[in-house]
Short mmCIF file of the C-alpha atoms (twelve columns), coordinates in Angstrom:
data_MODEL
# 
_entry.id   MODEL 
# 
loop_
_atom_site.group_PDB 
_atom_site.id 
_atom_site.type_symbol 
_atom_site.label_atom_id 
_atom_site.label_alt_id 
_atom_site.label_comp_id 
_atom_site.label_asym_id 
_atom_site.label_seq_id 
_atom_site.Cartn_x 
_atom_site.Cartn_y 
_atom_site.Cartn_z 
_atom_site.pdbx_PDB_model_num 
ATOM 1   C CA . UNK A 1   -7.180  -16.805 -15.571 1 
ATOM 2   C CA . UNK A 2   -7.032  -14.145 -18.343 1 
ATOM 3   C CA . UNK A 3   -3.726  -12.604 -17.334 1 
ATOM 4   C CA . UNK A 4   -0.309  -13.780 -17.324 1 
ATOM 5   C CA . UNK A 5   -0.102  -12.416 -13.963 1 
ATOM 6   C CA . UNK A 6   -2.763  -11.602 -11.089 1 
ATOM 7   C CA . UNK A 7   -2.958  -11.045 -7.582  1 
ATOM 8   C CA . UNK A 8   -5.351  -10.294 -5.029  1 
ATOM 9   C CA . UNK A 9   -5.038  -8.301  -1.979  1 
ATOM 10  C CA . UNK A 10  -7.192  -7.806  1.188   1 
ATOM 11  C CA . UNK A 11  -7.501  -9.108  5.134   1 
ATOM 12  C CA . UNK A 12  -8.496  -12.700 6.045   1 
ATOM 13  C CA . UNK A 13  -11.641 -14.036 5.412   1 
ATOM 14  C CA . UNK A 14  -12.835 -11.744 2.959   1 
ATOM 15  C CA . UNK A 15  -12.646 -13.766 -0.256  1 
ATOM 16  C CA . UNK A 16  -9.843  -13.572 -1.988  1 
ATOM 17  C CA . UNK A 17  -8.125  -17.443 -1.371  1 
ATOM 18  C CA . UNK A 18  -11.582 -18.399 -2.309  1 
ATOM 19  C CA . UNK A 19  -11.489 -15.569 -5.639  1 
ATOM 20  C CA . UNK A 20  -7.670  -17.151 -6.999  1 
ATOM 21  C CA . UNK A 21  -9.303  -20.979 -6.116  1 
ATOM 22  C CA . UNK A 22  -12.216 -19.666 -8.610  1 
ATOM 23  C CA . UNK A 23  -9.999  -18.054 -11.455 1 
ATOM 24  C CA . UNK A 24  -8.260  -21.419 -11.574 1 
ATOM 25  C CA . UNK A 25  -10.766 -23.400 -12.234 1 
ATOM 26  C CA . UNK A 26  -10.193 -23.728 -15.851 1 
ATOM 27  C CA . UNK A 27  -6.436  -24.383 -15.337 1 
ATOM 28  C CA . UNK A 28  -5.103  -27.270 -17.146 1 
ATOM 29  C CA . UNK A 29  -2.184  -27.659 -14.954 1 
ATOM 30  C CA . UNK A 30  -1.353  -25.885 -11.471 1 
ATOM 31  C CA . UNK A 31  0.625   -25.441 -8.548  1 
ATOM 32  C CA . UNK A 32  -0.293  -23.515 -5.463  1 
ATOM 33  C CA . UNK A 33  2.418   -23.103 -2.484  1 
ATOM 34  C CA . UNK A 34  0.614   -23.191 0.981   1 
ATOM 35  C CA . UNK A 35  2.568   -21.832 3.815   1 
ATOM 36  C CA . UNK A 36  -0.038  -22.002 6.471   1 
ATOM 37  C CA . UNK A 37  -0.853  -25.879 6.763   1 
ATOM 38  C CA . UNK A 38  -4.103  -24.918 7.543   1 
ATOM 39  C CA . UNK A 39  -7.711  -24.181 5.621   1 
ATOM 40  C CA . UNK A 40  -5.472  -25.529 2.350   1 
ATOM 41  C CA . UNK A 41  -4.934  -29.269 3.726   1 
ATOM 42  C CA . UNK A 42  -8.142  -30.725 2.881   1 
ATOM 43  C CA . UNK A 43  -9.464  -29.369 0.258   1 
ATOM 44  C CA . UNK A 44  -10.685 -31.616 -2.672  1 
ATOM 45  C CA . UNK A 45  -9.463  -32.258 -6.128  1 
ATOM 46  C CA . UNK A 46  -6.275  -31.574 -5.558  1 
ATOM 47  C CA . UNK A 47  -2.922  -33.617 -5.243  1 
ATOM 48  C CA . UNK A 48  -1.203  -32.556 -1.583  1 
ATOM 49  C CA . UNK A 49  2.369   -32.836 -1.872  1 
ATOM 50  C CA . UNK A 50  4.437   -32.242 1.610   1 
ATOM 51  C CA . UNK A 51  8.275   -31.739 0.309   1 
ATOM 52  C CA . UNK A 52  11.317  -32.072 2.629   1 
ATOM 53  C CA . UNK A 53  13.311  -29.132 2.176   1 
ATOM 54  C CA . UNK A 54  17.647  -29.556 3.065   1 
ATOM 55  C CA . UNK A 55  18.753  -26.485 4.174   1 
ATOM 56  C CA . UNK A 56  22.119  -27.527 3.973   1 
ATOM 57  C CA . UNK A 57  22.133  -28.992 -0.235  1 
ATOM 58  C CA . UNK A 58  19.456  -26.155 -0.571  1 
ATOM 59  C CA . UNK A 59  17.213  -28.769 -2.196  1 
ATOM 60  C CA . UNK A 60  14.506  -31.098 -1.823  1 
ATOM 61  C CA . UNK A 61  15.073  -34.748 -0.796  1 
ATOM 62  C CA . UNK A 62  14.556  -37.261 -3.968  1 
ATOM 63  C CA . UNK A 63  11.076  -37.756 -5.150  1 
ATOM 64  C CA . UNK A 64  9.431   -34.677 -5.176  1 
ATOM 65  C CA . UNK A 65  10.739  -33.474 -8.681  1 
ATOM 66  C CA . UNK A 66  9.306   -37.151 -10.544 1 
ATOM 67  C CA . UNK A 67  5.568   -35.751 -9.330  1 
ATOM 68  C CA . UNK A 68  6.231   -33.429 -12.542 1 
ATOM 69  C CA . UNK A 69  8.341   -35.313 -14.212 1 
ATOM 70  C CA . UNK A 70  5.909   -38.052 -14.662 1 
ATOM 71  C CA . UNK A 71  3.218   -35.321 -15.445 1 
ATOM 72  C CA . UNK A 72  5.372   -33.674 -18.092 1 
ATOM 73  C CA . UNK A 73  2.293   -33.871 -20.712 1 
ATOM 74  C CA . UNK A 74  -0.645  -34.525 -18.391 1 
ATOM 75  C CA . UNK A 75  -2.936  -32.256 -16.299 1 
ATOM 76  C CA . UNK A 76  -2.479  -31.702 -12.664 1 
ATOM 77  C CA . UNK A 77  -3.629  -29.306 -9.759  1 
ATOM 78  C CA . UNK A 78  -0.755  -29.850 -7.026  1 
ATOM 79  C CA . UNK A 79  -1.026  -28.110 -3.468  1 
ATOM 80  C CA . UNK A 80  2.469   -27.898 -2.624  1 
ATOM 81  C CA . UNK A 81  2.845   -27.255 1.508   1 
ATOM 82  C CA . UNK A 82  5.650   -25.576 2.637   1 
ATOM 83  C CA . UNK A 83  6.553   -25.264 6.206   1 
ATOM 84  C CA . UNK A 84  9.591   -23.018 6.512   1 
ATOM 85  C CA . UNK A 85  12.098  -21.700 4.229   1 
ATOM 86  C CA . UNK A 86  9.561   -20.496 2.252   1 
ATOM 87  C CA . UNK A 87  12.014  -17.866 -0.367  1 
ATOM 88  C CA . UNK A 88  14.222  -20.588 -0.969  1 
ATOM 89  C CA . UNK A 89  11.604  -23.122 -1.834  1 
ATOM 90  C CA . UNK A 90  10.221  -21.161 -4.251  1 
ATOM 91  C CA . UNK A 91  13.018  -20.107 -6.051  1 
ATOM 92  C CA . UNK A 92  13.525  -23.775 -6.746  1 
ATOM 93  C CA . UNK A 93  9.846   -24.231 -7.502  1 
ATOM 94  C CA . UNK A 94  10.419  -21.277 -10.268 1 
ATOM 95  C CA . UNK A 95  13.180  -23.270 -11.216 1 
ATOM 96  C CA . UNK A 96  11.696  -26.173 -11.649 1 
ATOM 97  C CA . UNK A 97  8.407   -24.634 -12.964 1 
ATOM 98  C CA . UNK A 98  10.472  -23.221 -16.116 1 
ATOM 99  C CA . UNK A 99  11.743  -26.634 -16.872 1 
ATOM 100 C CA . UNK A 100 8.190   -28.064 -16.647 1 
ATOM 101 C CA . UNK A 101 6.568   -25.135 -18.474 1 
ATOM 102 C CA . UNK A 102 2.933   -24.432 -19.195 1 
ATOM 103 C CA . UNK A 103 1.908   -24.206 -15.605 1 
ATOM 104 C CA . UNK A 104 -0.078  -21.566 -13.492 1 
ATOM 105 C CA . UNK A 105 2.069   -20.344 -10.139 1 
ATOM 106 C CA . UNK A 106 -0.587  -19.861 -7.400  1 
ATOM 107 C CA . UNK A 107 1.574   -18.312 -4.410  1 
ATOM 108 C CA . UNK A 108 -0.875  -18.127 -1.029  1 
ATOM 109 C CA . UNK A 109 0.099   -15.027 1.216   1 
ATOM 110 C CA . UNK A 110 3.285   -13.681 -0.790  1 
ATOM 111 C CA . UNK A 111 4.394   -11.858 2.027   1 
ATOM 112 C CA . UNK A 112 6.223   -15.294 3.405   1 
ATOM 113 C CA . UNK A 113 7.645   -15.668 -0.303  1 
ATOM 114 C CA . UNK A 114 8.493   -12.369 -2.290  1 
ATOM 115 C CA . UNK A 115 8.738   -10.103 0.944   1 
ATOM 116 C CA . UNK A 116 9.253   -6.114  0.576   1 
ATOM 117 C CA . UNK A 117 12.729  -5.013  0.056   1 
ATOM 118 C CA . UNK A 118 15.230  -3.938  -2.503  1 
ATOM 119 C CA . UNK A 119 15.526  -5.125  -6.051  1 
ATOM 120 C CA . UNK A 120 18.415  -7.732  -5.065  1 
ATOM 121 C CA . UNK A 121 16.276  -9.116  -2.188  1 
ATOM 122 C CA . UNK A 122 14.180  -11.114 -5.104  1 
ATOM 123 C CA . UNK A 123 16.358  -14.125 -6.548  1 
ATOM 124 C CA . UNK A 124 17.538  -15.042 -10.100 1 
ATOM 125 C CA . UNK A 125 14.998  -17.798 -10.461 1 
ATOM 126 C CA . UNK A 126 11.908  -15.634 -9.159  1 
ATOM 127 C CA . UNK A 127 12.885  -12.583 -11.174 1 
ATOM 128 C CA . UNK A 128 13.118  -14.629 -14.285 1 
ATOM 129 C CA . UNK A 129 9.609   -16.489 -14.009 1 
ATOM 130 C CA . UNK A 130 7.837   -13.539 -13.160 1 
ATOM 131 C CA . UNK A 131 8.749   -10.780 -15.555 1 
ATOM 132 C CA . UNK A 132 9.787   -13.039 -18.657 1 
ATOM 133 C CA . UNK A 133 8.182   -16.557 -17.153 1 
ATOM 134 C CA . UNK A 134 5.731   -16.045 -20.856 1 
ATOM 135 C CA . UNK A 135 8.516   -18.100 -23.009 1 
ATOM 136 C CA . UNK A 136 8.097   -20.982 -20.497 1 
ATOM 137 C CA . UNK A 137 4.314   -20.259 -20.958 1 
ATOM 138 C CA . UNK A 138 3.916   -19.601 -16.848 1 
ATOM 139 C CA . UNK A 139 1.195   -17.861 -15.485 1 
ATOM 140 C CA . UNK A 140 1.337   -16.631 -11.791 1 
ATOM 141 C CA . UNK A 141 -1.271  -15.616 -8.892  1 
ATOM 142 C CA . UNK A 142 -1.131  -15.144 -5.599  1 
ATOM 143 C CA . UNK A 143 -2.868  -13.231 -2.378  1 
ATOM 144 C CA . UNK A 144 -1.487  -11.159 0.431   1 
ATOM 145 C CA . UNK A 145 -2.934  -9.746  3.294   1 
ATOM 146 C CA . UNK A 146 -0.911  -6.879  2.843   1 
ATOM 147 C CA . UNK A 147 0.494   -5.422  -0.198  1 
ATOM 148 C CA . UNK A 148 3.083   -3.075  1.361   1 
ATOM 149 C CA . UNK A 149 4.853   -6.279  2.637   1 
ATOM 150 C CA . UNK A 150 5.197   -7.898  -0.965  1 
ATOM 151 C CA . UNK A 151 8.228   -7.126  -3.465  1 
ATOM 152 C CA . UNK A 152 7.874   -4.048  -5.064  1 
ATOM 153 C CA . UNK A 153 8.667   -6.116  -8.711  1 
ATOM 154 C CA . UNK A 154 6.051   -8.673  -8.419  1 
ATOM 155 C CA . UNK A 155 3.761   -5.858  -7.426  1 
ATOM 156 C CA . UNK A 156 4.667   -3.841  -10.601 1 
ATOM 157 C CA . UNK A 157 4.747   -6.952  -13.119 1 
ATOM 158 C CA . UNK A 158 0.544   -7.187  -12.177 1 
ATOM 159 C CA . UNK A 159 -1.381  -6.996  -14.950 1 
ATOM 160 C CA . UNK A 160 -4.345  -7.434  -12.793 1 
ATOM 161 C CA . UNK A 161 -5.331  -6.540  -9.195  1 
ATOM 162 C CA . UNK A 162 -8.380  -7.390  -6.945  1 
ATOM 163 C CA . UNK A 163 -8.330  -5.063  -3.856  1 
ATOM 164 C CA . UNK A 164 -10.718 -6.640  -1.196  1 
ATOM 165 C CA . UNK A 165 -11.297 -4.789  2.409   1 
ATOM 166 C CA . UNK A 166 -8.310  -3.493  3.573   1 
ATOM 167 C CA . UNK A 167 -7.822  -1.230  7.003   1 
ATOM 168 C CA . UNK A 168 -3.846  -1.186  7.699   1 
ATOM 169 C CA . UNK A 169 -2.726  2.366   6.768   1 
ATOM 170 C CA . UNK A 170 0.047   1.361   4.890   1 
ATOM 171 C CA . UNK A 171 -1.541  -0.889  2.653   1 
ATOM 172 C CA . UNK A 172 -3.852  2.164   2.201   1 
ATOM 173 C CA . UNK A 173 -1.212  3.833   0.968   1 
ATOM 174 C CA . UNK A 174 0.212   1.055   -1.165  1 
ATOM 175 C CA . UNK A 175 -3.469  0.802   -2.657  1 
ATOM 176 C CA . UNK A 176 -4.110  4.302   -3.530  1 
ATOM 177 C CA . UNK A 177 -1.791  4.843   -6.847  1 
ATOM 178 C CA . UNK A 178 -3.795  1.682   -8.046  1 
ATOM 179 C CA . UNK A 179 -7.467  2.564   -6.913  1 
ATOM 180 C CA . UNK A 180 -7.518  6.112   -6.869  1 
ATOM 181 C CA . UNK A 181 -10.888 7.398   -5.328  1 
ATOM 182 C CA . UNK A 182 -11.490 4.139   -4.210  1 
ATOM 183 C CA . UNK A 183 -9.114  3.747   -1.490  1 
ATOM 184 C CA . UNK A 184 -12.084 5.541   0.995   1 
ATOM 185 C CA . UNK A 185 -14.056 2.211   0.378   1 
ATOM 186 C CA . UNK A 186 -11.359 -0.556  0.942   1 
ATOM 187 C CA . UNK A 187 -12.113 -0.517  4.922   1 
ATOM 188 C CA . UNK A 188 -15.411 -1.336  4.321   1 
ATOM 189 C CA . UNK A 189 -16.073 -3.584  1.718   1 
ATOM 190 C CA . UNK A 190 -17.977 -6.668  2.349   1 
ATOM 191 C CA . UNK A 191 -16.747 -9.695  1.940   1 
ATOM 192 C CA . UNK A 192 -16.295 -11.164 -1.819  1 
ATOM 193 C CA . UNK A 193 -16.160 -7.576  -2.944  1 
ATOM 194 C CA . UNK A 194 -13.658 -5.755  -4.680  1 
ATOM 195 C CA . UNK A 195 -11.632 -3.486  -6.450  1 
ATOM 196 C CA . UNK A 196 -10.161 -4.616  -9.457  1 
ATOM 197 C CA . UNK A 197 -7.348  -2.363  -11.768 1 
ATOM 198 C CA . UNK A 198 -6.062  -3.472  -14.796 1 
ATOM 199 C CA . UNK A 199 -2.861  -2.339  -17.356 1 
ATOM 200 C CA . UNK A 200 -5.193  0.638   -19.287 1 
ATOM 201 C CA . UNK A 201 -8.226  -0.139  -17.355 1 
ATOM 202 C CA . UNK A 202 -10.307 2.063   -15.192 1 
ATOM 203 C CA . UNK A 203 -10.707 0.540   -11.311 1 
ATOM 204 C CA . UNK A 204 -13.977 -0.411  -10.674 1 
ATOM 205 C CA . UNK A 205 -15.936 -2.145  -7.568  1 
ATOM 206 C CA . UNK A 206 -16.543 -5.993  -8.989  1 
ATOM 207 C CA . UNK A 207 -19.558 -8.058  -6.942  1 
ATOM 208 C CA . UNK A 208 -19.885 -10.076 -9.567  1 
ATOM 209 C CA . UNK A 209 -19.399 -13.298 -7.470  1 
ATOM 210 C CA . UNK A 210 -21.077 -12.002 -4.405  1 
ATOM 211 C CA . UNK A 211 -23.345 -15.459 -3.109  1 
ATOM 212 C CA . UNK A 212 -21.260 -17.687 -5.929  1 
ATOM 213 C CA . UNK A 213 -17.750 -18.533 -4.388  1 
ATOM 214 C CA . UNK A 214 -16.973 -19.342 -0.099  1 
ATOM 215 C CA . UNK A 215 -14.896 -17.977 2.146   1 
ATOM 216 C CA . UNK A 216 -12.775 -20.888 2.963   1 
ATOM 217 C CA . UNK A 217 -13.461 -21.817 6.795   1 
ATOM 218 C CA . UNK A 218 -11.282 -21.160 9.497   1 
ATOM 219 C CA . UNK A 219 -9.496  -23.946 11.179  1 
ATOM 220 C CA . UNK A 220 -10.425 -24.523 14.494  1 
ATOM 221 C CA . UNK A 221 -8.148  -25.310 17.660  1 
ATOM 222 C CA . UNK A 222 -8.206  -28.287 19.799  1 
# 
């Protein structure tokens, strides 16, 4: 990853799970929440960890925490799975994740975890990682299908966004500030293409790793 934060954007199966798995690659240590169950489960060279979240003590039940603790100066890739109660579970991940320090955040569909709202909807822990989350030396990425249903502060603390095909009106209009002229494309890019803005860049239409990274599978019933 070359930013401190990065997310991708677009509808299902066009690439860009399979474009935040790639950027990670050279990650020393990582965590990546999975609220689906799904594509996620099974996928190699990572450590799956299943958490039991109390609503009640708003915590986790004892032994999830020593996974870091016993990694403290070690390299790990950690697929975190995550059921229900998805805000508070990663406002204690943030929380945790500030005490571990120098780890990537990979959030999978943010919608389920930073929804839209107002300023107060994001909590203390959240806020803090992402915009100042650099003096615990935290990096974060994540995808959403659709970027009108993310927090408006994660949005604008981006420093890097990949725009893949996109036909929902409003996340047209959430897209257009960024891409400019490019929002006319976004319902018809192939899959693994996109549009990527940058802080002080120009937008641009990236197939760089058109033929080079998969489309994770889709899970199939029964």
């Amino acid at each position: 990853m070359r930013n401190y934060t990065e997310f991708n954007f677009g509808k299902s199966f066009t690439g860009k799970t399979a474009r935040m798995l790639h950027e990670l690659r050279d990650e020393k240590r990582v965590v990546l929440t999975d609220p689906k169950c799904a594509q996620l489960v099974d996928l190699k060279g990572w450590d799956h960890l299943w958490p039991i979240y109390d609503e009640v003590q708003n915590r986790w039940e004892p032994g999830f925490a020593d996974y870091f603790r016993k990694r403290l100066n070690k390299r790990f890739r950690a697929m975190i799975h995550f059921r229900a109660n998805f805000r508070e579970q990663l406002n204690l991940l943030c929380t945790l994740m500030m005490s571990v320090q120098h780890v990537t955040v990979a959030i999978d569909e943010m919608g389920l975890f930073v929804p839209a709202g107002p300023p107060s909807a994001l909590s203390p822990a959240i806020t803090a990682a992402i915009i100042s989350g650099r003096h615990e030396w935290l990096k974060f990425t994540g995808t959403a299908q659709n970027p009108s249903l993310v927090h408006m502060t994660i949005k604008a603390s981006a420093e890097r966004l990949r725009w893949y095909r996109l036909t929902e009106e409003n996340a047209l209009k959430d897209a257009r500030p960024y891409v400019g002229k490019f929002v006319s494309e976004l319902p018809n890019l192939p899959d693994y293409v996109c549009i990527e803005t940058s802080d002080g860049g120009i937008p641009f239409r990236d197939e760089s790793l058109v033929g080079k990274i998969k489309i994770l599978p889709r899970v199939k019933n029964g």
